[in-house]
C-alpha positions in Angstrom: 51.0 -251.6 -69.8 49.8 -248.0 -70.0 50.7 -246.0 -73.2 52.1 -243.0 -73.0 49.2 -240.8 -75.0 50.8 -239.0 -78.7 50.4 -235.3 -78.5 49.3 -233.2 -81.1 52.6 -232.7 -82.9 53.0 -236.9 -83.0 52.5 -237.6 -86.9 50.8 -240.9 -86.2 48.2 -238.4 -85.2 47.5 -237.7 -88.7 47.8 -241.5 -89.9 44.5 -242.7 -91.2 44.4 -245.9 -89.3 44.4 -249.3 -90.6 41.9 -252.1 -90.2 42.1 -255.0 -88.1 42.8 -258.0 -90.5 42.3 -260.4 -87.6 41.4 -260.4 -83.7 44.0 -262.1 -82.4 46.0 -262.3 -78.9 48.4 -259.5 -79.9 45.5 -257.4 -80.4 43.4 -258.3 -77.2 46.8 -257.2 -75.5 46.7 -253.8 -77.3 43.0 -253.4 -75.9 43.8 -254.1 -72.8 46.4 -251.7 -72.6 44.3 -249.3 -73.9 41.6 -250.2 -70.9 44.7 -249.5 -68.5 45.8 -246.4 -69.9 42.0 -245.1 -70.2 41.5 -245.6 -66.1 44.5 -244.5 -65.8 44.2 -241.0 -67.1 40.4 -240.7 -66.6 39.2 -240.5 -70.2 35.7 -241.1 -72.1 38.0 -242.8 -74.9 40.9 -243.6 -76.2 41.9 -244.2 -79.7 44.8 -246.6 -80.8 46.6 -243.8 -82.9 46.5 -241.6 -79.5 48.9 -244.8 -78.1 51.3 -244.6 -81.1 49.6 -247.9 -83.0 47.8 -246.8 -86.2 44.9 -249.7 -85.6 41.4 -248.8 -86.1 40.9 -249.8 -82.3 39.0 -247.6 -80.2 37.4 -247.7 -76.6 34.3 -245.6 -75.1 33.8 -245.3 -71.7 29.8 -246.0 -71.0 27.7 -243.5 -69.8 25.7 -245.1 -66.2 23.2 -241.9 -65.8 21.5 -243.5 -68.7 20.8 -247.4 -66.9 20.4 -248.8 -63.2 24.1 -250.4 -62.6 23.2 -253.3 -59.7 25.5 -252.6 -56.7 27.9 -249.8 -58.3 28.9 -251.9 -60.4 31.4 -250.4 -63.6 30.5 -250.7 -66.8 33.4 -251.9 -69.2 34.3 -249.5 -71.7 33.0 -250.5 -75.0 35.1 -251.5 -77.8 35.2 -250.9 -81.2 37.5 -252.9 -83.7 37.0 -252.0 -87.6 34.3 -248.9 -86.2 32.1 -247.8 -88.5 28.8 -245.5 -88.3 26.1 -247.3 -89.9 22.9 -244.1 -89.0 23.3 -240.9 -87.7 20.3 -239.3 -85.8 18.9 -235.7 -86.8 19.4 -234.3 -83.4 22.3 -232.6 -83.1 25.0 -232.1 -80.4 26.7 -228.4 -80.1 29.1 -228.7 -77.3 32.6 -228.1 -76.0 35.2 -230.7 -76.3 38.5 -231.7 -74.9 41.6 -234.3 -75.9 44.3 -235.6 -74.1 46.0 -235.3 -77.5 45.4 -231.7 -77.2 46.6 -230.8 -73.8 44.5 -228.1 -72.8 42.8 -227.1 -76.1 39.1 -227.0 -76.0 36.5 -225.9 -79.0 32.6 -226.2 -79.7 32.0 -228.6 -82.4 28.3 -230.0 -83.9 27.8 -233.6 -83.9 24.9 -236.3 -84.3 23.5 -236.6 -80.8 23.1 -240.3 -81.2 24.6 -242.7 -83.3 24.7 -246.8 -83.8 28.0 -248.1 -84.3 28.8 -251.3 -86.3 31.8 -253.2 -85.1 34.0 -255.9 -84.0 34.5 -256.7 -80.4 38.0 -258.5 -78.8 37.0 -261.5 -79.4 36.0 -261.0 -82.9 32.2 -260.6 -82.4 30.5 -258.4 -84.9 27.8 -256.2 -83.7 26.1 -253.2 -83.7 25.0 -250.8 -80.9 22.9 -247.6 -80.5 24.7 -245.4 -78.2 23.0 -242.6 -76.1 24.1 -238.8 -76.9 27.2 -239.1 -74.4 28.4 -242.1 -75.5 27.7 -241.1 -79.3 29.9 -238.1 -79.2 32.8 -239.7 -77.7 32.5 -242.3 -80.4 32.5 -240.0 -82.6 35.5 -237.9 -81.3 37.8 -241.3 -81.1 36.7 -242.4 -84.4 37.7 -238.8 -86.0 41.5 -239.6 -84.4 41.3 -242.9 -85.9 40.7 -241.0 -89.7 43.6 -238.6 -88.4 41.6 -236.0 -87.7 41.8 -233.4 -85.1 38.5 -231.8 -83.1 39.5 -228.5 -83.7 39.5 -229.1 -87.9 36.5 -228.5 -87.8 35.7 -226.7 -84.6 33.4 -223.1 -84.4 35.4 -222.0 -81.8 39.1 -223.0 -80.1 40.4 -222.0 -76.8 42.5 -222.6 -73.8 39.9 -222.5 -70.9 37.5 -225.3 -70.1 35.4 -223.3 -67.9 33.3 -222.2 -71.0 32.4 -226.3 -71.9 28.5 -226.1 -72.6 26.2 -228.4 -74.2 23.1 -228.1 -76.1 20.9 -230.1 -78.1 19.2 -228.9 -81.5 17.3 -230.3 -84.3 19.0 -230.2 -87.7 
């Protein structure tokens, strides 16, 4: 099934999500559904707040300029039940982003460039992973909607043109 995607006005937007008590087979069907609805509009992730369900369920699409992938082969996203950030590096991220929550709102915000991210997968697996700098600032873009928080609360700059997305990288 692919949700349709809460815009910024949805209240359960705001909702700081709750945790997964237990990985079960109604919640495998909600990350599946979130897998669909990712492909389906293109997105580096997708939070379960974004599809109207206040879990602390998100997904990350993985970044393949950073491995060899055997015969083209595509990457599942990654998923994160219960996320949590357990280290942060001291490289920084300053670059534009974008949310299908926000339809055409864009804004520079400063992040960690890399991140590892403690967590449960859909089958109930605990574990922790270091993610590259894309990966990292998706996570922590999907894991902001999950505490209800918006990209542009904390934004330098907002605007309605992605032609001026940059990226740079600085120490802190």
């Amino acid at each position: 099934m692919i949700y349709q995607i809460k815009e910024w006005d949805d209240p359960i937007l705001r909702v700081v999500a709750e945790p997964v008590k237990t990985v079960d087979y109604s919640i495998r069907e909600i990350v599946y559904s979130m897998m669909e609805t990712m492909f389906a509009i293109g997105a580096a992730g997708l939070a379960a707040n974004q599809c109207g369900i206040a879990k602390r369920i998100m997904l990350v699409a993985r970044n393949t300029n950073y491995a060899y992938i055997p015969n083209n082969a595509i990457l599942p996203p990654i998923v994160a039940i219960n996320p949590i950030i357990t280290n942060r590096s001291n490289e920084l991220y300053r670059g534009g982003e974008g949310c299908y929550s926000l339809p055409g709102v864009y804004g520079v915000v400063t992040r960690p460039a890399e991140i590892t991210l403690h967590a449960q997968d859909y089958t109930d697996k605990s574990y922790s992973l270091d993610l590259n700098p894309w990966e990292s600032i998706a996570a922590q873009h999907e894991l902001d909607h999950l505490d209800g928080i918006f990209f542009t609360d904390y934004a330098e700059t907002v605007w309605e043109d992605s032609s001026a997305l940059t990226i740079t990288y600085k120490d802190k």
